[in-house]
C-alpha positions as CSV (number, residue, x, y, z in Angstrom):
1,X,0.0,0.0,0.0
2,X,1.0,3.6,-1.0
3,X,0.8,6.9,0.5
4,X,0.9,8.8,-3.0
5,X,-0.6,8.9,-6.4
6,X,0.3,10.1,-9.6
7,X,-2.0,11.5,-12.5
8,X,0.3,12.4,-16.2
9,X,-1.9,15.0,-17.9
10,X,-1.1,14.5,-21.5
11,X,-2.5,17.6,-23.3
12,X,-3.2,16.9,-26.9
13,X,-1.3,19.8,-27.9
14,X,2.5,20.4,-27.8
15,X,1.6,21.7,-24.0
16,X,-1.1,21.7,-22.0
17,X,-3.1,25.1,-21.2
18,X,-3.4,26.5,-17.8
19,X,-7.0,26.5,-18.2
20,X,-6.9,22.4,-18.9
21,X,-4.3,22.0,-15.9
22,X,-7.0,24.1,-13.6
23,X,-9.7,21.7,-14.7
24,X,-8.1,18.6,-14.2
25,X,-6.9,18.9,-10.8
26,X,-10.1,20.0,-9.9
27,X,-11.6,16.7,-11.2
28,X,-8.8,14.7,-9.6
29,X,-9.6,16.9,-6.2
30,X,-13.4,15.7,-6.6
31,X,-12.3,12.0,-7.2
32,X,-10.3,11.8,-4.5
33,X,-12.8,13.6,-1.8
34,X,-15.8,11.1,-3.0
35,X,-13.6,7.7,-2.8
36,X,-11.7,8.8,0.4
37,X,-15.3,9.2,1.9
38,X,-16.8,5.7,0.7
39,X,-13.2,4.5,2.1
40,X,-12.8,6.3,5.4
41,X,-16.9,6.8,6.7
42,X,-15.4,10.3,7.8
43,X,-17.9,13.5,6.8
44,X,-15.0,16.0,6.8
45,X,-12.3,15.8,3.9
46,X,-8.7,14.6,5.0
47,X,-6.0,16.8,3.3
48,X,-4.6,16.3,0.7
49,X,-1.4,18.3,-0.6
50,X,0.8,17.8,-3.5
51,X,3.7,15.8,-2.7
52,X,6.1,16.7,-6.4
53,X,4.7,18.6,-9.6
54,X,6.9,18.1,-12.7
55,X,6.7,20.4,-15.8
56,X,7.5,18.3,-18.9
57,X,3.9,17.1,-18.8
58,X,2.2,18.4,-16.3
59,X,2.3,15.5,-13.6
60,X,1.3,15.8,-10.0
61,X,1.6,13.8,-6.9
62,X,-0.4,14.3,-4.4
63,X,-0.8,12.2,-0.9
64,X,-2.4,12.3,2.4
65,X,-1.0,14.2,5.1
66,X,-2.2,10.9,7.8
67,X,0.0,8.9,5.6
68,X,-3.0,6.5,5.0
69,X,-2.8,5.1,1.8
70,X,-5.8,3.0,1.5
71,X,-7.5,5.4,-0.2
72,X,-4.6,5.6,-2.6
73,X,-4.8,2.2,-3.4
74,X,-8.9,2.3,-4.2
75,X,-8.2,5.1,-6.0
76,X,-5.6,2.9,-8.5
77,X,-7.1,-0.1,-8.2
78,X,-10.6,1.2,-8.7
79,X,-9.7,3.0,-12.1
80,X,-7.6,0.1,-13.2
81,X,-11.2,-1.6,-13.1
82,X,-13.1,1.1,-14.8
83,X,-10.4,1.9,-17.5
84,X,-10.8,-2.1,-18.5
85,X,-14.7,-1.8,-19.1
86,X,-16.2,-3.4,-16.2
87,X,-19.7,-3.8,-15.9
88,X,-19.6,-4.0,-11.7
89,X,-18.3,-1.0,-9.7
90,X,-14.7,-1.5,-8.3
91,X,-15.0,-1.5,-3.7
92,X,-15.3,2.2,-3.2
93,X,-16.5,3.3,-6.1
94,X,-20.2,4.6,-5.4
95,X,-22.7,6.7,-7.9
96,X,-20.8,9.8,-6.6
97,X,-17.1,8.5,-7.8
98,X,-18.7,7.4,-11.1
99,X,-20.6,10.8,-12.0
100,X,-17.1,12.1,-11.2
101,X,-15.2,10.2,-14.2
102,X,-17.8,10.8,-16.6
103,X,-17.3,15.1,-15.7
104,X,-13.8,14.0,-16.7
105,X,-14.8,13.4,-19.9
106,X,-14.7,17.4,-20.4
107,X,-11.0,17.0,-20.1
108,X,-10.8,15.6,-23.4
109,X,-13.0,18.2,-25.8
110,X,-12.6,21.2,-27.0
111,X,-9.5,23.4,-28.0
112,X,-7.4,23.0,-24.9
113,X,-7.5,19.2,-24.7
114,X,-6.0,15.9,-22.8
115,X,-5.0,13.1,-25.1
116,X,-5.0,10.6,-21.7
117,X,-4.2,11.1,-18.0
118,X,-1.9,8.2,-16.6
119,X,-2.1,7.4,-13.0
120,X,0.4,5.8,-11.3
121,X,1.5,4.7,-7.9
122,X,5.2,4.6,-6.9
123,X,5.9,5.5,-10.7
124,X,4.2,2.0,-11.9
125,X,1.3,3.0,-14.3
126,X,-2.1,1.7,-12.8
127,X,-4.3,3.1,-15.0
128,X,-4.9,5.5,-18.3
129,X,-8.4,7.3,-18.5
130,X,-8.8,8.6,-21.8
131,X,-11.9,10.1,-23.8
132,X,-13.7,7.1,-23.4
133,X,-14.4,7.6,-19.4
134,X,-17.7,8.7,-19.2
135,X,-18.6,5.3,-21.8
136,X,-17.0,2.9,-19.3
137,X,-18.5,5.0,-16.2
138,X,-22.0,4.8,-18.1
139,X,-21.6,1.1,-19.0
140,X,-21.3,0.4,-15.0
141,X,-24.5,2.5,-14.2
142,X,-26.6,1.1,-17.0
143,X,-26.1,-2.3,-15.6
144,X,-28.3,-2.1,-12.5
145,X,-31.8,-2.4,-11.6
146,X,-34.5,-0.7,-9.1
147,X,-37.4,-1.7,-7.1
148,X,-39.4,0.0,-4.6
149,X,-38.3,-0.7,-1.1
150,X,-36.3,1.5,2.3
151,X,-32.6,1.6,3.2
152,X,-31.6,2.0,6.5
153,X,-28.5,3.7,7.8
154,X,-27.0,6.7,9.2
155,X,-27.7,10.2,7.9
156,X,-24.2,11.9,7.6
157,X,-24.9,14.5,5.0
158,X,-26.9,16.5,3.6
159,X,-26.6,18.4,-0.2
160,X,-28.8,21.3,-1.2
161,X,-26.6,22.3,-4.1
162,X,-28.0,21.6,-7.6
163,X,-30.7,18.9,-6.4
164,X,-31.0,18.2,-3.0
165,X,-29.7,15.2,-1.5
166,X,-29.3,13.6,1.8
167,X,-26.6,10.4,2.2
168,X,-27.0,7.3,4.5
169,X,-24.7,4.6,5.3
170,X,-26.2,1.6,4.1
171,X,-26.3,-0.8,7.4
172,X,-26.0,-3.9,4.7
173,X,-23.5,-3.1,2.0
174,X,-21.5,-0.3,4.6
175,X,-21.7,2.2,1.5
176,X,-23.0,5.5,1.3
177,X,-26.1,6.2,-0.7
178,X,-27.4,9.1,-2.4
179,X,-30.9,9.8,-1.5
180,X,-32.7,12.7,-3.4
181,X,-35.7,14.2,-1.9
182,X,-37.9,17.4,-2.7
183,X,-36.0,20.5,-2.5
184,X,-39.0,22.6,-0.3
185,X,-39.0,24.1,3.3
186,X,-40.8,21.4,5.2
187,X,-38.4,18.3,3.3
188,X,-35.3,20.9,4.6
189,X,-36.2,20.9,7.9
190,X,-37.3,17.4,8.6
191,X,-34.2,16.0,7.0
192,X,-32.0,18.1,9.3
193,X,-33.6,17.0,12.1
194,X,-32.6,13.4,11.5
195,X,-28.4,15.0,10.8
196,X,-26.6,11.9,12.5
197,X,-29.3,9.4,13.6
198,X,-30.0,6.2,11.9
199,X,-33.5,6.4,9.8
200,X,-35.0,3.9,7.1
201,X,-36.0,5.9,4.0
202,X,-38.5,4.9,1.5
203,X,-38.5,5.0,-2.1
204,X,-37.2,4.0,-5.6
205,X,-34.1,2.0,-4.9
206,X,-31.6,1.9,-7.7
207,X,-28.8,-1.0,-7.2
208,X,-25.6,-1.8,-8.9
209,X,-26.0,-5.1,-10.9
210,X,-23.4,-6.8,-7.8
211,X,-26.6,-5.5,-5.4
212,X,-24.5,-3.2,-3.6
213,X,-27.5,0.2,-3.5
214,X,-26.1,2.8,-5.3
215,X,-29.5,5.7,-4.8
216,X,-33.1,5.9,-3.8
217,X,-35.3,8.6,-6.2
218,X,-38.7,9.0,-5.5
219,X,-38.5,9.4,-1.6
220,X,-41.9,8.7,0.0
221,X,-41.0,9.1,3.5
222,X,-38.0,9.3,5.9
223,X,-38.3,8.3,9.6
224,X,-35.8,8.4,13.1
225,X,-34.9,4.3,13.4
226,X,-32.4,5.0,15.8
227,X,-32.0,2.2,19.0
228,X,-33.3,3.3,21.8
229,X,-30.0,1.3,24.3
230,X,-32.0,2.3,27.5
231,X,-32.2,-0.2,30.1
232,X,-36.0,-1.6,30.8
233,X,-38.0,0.3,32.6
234,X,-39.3,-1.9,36.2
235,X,-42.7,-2.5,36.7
236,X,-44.5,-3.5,39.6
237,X,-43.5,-7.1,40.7
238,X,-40.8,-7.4,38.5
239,X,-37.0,-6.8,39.8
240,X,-35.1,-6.5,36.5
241,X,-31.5,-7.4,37.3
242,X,-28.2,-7.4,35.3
243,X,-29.7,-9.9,32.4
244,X,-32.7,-8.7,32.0
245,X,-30.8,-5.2,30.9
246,X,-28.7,-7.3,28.5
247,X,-31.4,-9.2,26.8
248,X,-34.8,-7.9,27.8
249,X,-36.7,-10.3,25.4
250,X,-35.4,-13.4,27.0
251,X,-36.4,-12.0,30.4
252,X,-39.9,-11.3,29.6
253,X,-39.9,-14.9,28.0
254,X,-39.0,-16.4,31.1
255,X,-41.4,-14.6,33.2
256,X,-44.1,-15.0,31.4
257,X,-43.5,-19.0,30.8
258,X,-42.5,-19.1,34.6
């Protein structure tokens, strides 16, 4: 496992533009944010800085300043999977990762142009994404399916840029899901209330075609499903002790059949 990552801009001109450098680092920024996030289950961005930059063709290095480097290596091993035409999503790799390669596919029109981007870890090439991206990113969304049904997980996020969108981490698959809901004042406020407390929500689930979810549409409701871990309450003629606390159920069983 590596701490740093490597991504060759290779303009399609003699040079590449600063306007082409600009918009693929902020690409490779968004990238990195989104499959750090699947990888870590942390809300806040870790930093990132850039480790070496080299002028011949623009190439930059950029690692963690924890010195973790899983995310490095889902990052590699993730495009590696993409890059070959994979119909399943590589570990890490949600709905939010993929809508980021296809933006990449602006990289590669227009006057100021990449021919590829290379990425590489400890200067061994992993992967090349080249004008094909947002084709191998749509050929992993198109294979899935969707079926009315609830999630449940924990609300860590909440989106009201561009549609509005709330994120749960699926209690099954331990990936976070993109769940877009109404963008009006009463959907605002009811979803902040639930801000980091398990609910199930109901809807349109879409799922990848190896079943992990991947985002529910079509939200019908949203409610608080977070454990209550208080002990039993005693009740007259009954002396709940240290088990009963522990498995409640199994107490009442017993009473009862006593």
């Amino acid at each position: 496992m590596q701490n740093g990552i490597t991504f060759t801009i290779q303009p399609d001109a003699e040079s590449a533009s600063l306007s082409l450098f600009r918009k693929a680092i902020e690409d490779i920024e968004r990238l990195i944010r989104d499959v750090d996030y699947a990888v870590t289950h942390e809300k806040s961005p870790r930093r990132w800085v850039i480790d070496e930059l080299h002028s011949s063709a623009p190439t930059v290095t950029i690692r963690s300043l924890l010195g973790d480097s899983e995310t490095v290596d889902a990052i590699a091993q993730g495009l590696a999977v993409v890059t070959a035409g994979a119909s399943e999503p590589p570990r890490y790799f949600n709905e939010a990762a993929l809508d980021d390669l296809k933006r990449m596919n602006r990289l590669f029109a227009g006057r100021d142009r990449a021919k590829a981007i290379v990425v590489s870890v400890e200067k061994m090439q992993a992967a090349t994404i080249r004008d094909d991206i947002r084709e191998k990113a749509n050929r992993i969304l198109a294979e899935s399916y969707n079926n009315l049904g609830s999630l449940e997980g924990n609300l860590e996020a909440i989106n009201l840029h561009g549609s509005s969108t709330l994120t749960i981490w699926d209690r099954v698959s331990r990936a976070p899901v993109r769940c877009f809901f109404p963008k009006n004042s009463d959907w605002i406020g009811r979803v902040s209330g639930f801000l980091d407390r398990r609910v199930l929500v109901r809807g349109m689930v879409y799922y990848f075609r190896n079943g992990v979810p991947r985002s529910i549409t079509n939200i019908s409701d949203i409610e608080d499903n977070t454990p209550d871990y208080s002990p039993p309450k005693a009740e007259f003629g009954s002396i709940p002790d240290q088990e009963a606390a522990r498995n409640p159920v199994e107490f009442l069983r017993s009473v009862r059949v006593g």
